[in-house]
N, CA, C and O of each residue as an XYZ file, in Angstrom:
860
protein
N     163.580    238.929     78.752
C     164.024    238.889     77.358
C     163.648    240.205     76.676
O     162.588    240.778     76.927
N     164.622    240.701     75.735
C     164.314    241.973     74.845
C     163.630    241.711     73.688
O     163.864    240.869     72.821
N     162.555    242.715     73.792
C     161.530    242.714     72.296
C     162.300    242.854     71.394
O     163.312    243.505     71.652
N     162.168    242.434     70.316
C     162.789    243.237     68.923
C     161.609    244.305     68.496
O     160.384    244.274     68.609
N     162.421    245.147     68.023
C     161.552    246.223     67.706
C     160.983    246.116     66.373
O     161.393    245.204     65.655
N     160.266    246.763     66.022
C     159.258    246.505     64.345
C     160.342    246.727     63.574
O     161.279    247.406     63.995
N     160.339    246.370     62.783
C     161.511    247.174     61.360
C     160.328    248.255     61.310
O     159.101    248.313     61.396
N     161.759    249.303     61.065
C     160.709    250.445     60.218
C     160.656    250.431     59.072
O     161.260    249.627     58.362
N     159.649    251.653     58.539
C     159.293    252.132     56.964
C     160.333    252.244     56.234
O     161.072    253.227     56.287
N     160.551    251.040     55.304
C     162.091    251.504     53.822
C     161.578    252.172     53.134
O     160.409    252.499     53.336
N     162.346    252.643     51.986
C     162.156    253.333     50.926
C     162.696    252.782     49.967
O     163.919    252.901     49.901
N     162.077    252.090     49.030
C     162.541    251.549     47.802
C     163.060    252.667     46.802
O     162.707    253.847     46.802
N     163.970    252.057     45.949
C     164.906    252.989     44.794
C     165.668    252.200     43.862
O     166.794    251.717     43.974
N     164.478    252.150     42.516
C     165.013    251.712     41.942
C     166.164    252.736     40.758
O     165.954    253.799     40.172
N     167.291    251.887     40.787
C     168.468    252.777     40.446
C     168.533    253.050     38.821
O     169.461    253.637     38.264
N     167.385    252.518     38.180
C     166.912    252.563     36.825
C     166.593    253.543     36.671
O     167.138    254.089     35.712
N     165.386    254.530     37.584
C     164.864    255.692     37.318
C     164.964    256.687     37.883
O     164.059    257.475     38.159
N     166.656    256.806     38.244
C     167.150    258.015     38.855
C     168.487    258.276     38.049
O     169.224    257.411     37.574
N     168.682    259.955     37.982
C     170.084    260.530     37.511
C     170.913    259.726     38.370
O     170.516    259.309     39.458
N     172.353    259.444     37.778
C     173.588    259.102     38.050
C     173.430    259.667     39.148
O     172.835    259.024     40.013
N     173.905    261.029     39.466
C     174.262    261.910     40.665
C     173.580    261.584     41.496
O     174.030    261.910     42.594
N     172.592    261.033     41.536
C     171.074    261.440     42.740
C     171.753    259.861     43.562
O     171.887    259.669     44.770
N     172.123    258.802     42.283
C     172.983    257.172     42.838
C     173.705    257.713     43.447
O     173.462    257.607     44.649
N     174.684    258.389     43.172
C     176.068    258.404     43.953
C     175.911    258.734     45.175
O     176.628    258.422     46.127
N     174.841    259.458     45.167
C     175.283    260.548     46.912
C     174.212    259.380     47.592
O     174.053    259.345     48.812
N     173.500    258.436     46.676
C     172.915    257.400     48.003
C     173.986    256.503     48.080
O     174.071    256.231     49.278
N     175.019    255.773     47.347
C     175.814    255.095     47.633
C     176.935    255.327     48.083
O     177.765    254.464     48.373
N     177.082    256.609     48.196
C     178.322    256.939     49.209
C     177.607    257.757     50.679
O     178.310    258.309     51.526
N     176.551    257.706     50.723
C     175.714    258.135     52.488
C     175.511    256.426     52.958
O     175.442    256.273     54.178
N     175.410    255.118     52.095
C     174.738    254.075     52.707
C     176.584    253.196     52.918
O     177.039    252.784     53.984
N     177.053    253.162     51.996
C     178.638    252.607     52.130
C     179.795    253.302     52.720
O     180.694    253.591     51.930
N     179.963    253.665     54.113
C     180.412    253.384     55.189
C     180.895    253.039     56.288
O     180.541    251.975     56.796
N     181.768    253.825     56.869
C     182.848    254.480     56.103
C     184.031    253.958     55.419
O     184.631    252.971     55.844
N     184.356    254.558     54.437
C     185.160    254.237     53.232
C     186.420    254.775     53.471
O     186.480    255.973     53.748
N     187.984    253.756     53.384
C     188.892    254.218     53.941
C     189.344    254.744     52.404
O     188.919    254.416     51.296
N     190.361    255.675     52.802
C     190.991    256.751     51.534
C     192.151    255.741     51.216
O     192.708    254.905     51.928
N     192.332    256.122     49.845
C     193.407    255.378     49.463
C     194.074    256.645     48.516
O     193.487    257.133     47.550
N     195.327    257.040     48.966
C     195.849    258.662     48.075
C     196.553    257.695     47.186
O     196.939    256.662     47.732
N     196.711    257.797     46.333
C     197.270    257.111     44.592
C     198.387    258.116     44.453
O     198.083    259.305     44.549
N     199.588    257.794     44.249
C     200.203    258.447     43.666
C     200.704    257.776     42.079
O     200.381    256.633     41.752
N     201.099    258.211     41.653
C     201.580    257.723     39.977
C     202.594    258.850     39.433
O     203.075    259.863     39.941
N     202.711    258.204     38.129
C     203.947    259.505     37.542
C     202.849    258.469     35.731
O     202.324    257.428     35.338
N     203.351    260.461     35.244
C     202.961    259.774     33.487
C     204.035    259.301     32.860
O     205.121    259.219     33.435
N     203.823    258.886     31.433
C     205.213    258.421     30.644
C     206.330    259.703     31.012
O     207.537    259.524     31.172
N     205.859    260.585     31.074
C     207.073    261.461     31.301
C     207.551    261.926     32.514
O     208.201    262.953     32.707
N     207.211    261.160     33.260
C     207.832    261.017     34.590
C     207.301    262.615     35.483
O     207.947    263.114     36.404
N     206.356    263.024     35.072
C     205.620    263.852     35.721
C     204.863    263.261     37.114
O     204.074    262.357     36.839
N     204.937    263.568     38.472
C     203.916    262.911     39.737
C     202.628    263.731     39.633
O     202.591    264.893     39.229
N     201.357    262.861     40.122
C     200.356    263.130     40.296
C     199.942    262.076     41.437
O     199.919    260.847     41.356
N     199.484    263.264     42.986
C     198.271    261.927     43.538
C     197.173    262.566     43.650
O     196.911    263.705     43.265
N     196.364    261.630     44.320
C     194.760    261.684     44.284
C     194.074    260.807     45.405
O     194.225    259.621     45.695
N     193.343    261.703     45.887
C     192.405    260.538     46.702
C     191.204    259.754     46.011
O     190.616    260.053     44.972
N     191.006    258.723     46.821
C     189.852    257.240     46.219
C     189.531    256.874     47.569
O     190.129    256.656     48.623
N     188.273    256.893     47.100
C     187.919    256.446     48.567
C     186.446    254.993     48.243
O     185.437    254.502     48.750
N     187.236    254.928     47.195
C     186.341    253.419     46.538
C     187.003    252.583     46.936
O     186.427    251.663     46.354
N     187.780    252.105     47.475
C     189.170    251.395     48.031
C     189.414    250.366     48.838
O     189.450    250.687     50.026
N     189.579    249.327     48.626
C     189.627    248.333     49.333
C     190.628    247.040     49.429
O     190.905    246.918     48.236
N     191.280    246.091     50.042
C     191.986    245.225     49.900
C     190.931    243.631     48.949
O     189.727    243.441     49.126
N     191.673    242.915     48.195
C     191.209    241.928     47.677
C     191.778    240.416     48.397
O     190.832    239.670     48.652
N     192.524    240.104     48.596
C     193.042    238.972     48.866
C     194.800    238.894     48.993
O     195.533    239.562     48.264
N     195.170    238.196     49.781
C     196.593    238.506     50.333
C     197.633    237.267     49.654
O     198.781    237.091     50.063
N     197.077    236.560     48.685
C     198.210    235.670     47.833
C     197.702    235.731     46.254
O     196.831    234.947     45.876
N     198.133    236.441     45.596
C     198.650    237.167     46.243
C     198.424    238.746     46.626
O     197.391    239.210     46.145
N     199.128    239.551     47.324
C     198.871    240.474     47.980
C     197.853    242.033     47.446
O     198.464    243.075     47.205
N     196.496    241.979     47.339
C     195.691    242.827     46.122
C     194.770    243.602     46.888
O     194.257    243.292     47.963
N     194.592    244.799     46.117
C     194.121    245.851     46.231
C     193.155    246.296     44.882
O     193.131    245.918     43.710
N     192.274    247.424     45.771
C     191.737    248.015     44.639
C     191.102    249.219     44.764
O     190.293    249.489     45.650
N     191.526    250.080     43.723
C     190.543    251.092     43.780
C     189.548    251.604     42.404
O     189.526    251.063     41.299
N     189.044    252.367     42.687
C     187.880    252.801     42.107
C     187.671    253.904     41.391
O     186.650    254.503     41.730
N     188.274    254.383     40.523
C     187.823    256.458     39.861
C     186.396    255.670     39.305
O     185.940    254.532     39.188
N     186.065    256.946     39.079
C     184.646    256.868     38.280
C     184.954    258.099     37.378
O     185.528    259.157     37.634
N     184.251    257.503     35.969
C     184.141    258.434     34.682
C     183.631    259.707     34.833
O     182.421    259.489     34.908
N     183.800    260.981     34.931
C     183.096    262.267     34.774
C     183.888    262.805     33.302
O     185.024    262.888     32.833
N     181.916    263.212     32.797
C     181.942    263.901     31.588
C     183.092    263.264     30.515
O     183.344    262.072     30.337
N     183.687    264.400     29.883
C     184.538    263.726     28.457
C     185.592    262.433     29.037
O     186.160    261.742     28.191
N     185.785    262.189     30.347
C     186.865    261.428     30.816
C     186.131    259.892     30.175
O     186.975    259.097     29.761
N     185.259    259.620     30.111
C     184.539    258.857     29.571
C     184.952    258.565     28.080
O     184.525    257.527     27.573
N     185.512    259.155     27.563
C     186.644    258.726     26.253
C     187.586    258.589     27.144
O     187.749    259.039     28.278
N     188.357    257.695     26.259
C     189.743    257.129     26.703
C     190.781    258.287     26.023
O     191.900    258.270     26.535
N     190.633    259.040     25.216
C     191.233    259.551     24.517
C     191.497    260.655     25.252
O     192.604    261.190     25.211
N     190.730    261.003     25.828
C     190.458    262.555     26.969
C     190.416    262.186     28.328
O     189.736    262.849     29.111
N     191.015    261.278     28.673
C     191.145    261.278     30.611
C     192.215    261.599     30.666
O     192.962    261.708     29.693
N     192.570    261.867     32.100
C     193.676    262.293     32.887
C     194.089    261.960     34.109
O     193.196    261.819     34.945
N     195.487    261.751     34.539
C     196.091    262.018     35.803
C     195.350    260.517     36.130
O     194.833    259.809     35.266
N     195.413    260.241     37.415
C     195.849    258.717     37.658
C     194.929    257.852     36.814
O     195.368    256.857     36.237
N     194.029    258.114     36.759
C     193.721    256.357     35.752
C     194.641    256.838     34.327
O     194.656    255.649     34.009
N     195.143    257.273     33.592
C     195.555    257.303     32.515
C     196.904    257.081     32.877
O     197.635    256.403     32.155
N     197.478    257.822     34.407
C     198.931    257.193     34.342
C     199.201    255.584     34.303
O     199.997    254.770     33.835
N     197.769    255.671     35.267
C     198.175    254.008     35.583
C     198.003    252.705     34.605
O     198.028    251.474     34.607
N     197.832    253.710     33.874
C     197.128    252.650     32.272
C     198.515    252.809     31.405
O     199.110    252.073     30.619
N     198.771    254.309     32.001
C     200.183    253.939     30.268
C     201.293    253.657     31.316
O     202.315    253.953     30.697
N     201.644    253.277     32.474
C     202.649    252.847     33.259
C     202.857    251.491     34.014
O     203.875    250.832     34.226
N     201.438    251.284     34.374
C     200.933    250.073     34.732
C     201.633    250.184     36.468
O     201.854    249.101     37.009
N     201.898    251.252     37.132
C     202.292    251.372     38.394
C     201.514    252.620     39.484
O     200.976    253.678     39.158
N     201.644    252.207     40.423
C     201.222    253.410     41.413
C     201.108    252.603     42.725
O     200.999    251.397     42.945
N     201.167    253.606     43.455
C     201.358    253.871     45.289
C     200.105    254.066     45.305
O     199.355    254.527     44.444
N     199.770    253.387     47.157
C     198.367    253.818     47.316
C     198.859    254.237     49.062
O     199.197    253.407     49.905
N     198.778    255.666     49.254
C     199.321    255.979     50.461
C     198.459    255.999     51.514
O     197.686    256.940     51.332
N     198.145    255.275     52.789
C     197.206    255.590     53.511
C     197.088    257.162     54.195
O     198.035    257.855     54.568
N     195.927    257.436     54.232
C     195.186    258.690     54.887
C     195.355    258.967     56.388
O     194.455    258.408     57.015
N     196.207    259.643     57.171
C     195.786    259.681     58.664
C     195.594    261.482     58.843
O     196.119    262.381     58.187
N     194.663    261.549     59.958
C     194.082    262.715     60.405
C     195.406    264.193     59.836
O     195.068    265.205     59.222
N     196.634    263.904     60.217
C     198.015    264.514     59.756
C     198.215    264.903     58.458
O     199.023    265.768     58.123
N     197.352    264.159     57.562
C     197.601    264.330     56.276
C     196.286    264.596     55.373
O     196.350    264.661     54.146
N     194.977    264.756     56.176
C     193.711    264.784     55.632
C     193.325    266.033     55.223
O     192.406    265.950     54.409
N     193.645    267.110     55.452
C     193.979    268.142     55.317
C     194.476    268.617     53.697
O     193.817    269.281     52.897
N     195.732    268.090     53.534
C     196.663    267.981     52.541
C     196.050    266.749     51.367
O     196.411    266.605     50.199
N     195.266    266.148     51.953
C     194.975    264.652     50.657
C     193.787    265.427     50.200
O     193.306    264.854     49.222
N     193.001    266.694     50.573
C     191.866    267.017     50.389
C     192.252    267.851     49.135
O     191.648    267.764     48.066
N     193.277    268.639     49.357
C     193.835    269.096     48.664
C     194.170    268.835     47.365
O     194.157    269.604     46.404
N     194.435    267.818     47.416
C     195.064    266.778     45.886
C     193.631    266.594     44.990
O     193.559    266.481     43.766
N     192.556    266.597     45.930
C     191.404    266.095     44.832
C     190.757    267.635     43.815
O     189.784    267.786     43.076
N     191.596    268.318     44.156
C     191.184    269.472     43.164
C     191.448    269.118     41.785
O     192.344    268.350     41.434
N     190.498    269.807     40.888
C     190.783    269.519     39.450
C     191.569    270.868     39.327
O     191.478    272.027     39.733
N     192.633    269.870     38.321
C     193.713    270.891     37.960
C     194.401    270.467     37.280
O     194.719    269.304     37.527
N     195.128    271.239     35.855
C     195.523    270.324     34.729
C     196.546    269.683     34.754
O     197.269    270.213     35.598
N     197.079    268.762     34.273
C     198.205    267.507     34.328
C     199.172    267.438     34.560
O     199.797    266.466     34.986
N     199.721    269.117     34.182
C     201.310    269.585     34.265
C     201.275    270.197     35.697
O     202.312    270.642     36.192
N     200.175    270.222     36.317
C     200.493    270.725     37.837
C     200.904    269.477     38.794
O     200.356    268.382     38.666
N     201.782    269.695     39.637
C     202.379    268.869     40.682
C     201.257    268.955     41.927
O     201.251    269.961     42.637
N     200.423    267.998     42.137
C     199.648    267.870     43.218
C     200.570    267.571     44.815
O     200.188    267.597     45.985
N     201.521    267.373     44.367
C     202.786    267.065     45.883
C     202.842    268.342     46.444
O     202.321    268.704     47.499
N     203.657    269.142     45.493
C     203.883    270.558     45.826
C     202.344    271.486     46.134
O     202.253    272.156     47.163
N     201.425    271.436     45.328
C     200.087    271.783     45.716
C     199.653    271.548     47.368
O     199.179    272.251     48.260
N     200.019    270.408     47.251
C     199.351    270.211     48.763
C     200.767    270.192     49.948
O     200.809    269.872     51.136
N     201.442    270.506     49.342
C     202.618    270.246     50.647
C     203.094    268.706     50.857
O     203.704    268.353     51.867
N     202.824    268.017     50.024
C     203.170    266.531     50.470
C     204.818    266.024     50.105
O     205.272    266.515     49.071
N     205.477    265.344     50.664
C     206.760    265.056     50.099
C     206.820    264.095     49.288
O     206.193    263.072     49.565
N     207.496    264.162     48.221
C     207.637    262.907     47.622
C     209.354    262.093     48.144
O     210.449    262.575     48.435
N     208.806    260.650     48.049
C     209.708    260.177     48.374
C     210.210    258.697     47.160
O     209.356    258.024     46.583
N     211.162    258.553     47.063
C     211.706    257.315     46.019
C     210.887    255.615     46.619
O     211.097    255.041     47.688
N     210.145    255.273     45.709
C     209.683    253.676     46.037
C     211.192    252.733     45.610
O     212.347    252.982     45.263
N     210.267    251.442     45.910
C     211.593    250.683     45.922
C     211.512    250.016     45.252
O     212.631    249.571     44.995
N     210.426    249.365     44.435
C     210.273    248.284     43.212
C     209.461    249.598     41.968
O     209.452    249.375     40.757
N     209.001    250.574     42.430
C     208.089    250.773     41.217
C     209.019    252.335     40.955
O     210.015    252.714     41.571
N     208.377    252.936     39.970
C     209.273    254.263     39.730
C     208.387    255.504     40.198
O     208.712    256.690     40.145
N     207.080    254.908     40.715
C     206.190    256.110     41.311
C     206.460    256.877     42.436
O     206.372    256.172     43.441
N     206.695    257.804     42.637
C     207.019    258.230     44.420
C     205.858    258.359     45.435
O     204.769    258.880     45.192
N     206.314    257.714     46.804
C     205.944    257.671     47.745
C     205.521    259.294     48.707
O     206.179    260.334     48.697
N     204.276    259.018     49.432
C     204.246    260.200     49.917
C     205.292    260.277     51.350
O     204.776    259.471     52.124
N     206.174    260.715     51.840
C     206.849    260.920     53.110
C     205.877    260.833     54.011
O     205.882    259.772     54.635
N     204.865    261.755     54.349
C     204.165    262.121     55.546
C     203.161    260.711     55.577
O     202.656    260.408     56.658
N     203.031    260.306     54.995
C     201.599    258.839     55.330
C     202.418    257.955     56.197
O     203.599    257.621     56.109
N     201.598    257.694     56.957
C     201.848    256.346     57.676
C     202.485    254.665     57.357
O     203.154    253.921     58.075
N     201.925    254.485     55.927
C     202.571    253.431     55.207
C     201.965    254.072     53.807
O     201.311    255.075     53.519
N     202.697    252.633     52.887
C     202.430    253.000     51.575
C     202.606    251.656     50.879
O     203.605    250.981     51.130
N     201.600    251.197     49.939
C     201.552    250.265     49.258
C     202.025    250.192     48.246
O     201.248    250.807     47.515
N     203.134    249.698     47.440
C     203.723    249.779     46.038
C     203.413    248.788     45.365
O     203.639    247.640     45.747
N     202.634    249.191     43.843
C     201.564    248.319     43.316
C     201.866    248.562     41.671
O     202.024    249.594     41.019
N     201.872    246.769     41.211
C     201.950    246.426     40.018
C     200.479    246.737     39.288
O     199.497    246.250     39.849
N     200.350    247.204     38.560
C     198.926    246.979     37.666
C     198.413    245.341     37.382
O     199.272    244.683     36.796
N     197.448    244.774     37.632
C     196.865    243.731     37.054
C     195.831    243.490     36.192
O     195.574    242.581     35.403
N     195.204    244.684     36.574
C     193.806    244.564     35.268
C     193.012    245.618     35.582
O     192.790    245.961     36.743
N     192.440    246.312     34.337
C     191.577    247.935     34.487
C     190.679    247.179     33.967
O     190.924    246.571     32.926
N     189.206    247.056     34.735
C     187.817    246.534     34.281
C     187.076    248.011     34.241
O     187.401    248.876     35.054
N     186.124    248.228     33.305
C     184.852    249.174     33.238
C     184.138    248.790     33.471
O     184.038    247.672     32.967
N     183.064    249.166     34.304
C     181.611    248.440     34.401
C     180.860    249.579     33.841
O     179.655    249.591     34.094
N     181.446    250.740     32.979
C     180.836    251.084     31.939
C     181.340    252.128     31.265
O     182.260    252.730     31.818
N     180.903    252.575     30.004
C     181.852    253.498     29.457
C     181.090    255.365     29.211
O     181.498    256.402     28.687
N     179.859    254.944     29.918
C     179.122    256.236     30.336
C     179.754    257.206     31.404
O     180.437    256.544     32.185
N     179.760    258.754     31.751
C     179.939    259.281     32.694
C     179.194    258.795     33.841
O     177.983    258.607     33.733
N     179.792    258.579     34.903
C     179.633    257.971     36.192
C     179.778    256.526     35.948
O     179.133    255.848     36.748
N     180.276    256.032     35.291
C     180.491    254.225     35.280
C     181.743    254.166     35.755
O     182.660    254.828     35.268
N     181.886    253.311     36.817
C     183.404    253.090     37.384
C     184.513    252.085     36.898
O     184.423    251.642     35.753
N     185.150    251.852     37.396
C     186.600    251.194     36.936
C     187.135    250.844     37.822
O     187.251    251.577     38.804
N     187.625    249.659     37.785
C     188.156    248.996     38.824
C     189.780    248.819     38.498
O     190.001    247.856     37.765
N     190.524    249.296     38.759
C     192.061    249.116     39.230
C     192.351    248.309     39.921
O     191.848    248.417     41.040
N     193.141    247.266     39.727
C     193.407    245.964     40.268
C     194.866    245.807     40.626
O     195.440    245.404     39.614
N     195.589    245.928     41.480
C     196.954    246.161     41.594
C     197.274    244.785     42.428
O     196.567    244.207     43.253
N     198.779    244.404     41.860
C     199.240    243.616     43.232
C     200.539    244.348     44.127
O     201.642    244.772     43.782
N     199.981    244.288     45.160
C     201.329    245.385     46.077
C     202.560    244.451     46.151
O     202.646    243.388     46.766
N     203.363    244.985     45.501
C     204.584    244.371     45.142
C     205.730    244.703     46.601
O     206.786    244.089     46.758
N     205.089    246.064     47.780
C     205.967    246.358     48.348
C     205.905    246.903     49.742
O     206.517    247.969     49.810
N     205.372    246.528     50.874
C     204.666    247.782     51.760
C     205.773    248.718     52.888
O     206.782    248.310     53.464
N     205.444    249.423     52.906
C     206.435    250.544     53.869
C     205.143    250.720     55.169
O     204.002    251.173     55.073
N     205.799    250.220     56.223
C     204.853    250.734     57.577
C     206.164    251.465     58.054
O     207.347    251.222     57.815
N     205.256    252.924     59.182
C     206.157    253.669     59.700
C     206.584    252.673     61.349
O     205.715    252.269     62.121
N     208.286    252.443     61.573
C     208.547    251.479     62.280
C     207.959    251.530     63.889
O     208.318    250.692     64.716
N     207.304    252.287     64.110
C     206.967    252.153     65.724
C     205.651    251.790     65.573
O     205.238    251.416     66.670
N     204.347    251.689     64.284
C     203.383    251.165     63.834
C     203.045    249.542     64.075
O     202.038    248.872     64.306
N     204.385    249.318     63.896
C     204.154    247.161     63.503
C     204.957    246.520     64.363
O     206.179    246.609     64.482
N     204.343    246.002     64.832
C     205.068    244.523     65.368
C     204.514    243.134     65.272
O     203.297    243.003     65.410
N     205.240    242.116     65.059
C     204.996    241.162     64.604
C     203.945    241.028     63.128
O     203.388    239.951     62.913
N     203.753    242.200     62.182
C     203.020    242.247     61.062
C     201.423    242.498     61.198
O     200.533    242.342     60.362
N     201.357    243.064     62.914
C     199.989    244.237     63.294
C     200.885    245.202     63.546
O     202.042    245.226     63.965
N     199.818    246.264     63.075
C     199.649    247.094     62.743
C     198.958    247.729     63.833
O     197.939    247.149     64.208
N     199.321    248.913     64.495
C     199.027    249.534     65.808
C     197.733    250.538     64.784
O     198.109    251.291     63.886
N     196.174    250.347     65.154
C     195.463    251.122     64.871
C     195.530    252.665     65.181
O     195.367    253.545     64.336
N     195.820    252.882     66.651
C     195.702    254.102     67.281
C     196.923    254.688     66.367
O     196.538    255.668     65.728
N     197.911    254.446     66.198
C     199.373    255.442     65.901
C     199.128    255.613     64.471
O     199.471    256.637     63.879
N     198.413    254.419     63.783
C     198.132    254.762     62.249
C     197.209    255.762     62.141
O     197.264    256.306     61.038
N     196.108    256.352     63.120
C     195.875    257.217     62.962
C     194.715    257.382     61.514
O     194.445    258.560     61.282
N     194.128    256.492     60.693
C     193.454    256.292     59.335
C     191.806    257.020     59.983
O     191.104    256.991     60.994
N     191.853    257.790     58.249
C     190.520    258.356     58.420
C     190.052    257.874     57.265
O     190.602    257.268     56.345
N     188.864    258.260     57.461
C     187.718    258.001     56.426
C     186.593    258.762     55.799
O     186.339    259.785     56.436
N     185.842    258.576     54.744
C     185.227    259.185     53.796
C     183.566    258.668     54.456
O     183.187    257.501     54.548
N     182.775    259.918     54.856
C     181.165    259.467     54.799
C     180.680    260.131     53.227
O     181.204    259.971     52.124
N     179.886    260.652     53.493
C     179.161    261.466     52.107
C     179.311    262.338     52.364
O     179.476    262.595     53.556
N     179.346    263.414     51.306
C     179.697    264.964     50.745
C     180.777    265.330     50.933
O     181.671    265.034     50.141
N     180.997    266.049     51.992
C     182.359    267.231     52.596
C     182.655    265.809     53.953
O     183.827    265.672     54.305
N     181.992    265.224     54.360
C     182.622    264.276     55.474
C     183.001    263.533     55.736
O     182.594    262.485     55.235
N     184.082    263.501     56.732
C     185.203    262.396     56.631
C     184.812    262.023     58.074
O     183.843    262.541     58.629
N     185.627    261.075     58.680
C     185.238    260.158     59.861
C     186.799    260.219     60.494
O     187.746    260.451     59.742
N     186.964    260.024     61.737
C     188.403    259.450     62.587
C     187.762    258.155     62.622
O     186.595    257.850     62.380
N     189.054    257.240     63.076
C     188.872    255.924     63.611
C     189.344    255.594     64.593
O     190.189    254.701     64.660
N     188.792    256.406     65.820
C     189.671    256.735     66.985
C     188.591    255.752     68.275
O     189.064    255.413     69.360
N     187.087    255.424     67.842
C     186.280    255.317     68.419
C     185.855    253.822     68.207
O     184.716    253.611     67.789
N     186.696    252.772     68.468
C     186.457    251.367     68.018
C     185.877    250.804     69.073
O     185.522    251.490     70.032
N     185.656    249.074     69.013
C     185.045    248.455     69.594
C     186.071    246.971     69.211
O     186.811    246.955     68.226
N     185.975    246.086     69.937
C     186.817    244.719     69.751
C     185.785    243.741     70.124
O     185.347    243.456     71.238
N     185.437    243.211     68.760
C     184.296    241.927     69.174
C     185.310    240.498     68.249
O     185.900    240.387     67.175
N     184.958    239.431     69.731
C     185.818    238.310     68.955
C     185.032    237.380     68.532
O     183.994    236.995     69.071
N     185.654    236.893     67.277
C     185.182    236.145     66.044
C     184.749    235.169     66.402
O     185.650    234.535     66.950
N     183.431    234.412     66.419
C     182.915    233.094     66.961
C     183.869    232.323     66.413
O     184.663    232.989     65.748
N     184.120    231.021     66.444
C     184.414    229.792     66.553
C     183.844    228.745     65.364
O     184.102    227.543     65.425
């Protein structure tokens, strides 16, 4: 029989008596790895903007929900002064959430530059835009699939810089690329999805394991 080994030495942290910043970079080194979700949107004036999120996650499939995550930096923390996707998605109530593969990680890195509102992050990064089919946001061409998503509800869990927001969408629409799916799986290897560790690093998901679900 195998020993278990001692637990080792933790380090307690309480998140009361540390800067914002000093939180973030422990909660994005301990929450792992985090799949990208590129947002695209358009403003009232039909201007495109995307963006990567890598707060991102699915909610429940009836119906069909998603979510992602910006977080407040500096003046964005007024409502009066944010920009580019949480503000599109607030005065439109629509947006795409394009998945990330190694092909396009490059180019989605790209998009997260700050840069002012009237710039086209498509053309910035080389990405194509393409026409959705229920919403008026465009789709990226090069992603693997793409989720087309109704707005359901913008929660704050605070209105300080670094307090996040939760975007609540229901995907009204999904596009998989056709040699990806059969029977409604989804071929991991050809999707090709990367992911977010902490700082500058991202992850492949090329290196899996298949454990089956007890009973």
């Amino acid at each position: 029989m195998n020993e278990i080994a001692s637990p080792a030495p933790m380090l307690s942290i309480d998140p009361a008596g540390q800067p914002s910043r000093q939180i973030y970079k422990l909660m994005t080194g301990i929450i792992v790895p985090r799949p990208i979700a590129l947002v695209s949107t358009v403003d009232s004036e039909g201007i495109p903007n995307v963006a990567p999120f890598s707060f991102f996650n699915g909610v429940g499939s009836v119906p069909p929900t998603l979510i992602f995550c910006p977080s407040l930096h500096g003046k964005q923390a007024d409502p009066a002064l944010r920009k580019d996707t949480l503000a599109n998605v607030e005065a439109t109530g629509e947006f795409v959430v394009n998945v990330v593969n190694e092909a396009i990680a490059h180019a989605a890195n790209i998009t997260a530059a700050d840069v002012p509102p009237h710039v086209d992050e498509f053309a910035l990064a080389g990405l194509t835009p393409i026409p959705s089919e229920v919403v008026r946001v465009p789709r990226v061409a090069e992603s693997p699939a793409h989720m087309e998503c109704k707005l359901l509800q913008v929660i704050y869990t605070s209105r300080q810089p670094g307090g996040g927001v939760i975007v609540l969408g229901e995907i009204v629409r999904f596009h998989v690329r056709q040699d990806l799916i059969e029977d409604f799986r989804v071929d991991p290897e050809g999707l090709d999805a990367v992911g977010r560790m902490a700082g500058n690093t991202w992850v492949r998901t090329r290196d899996r394991i298949d454990l089956v679900r007890p009973k």
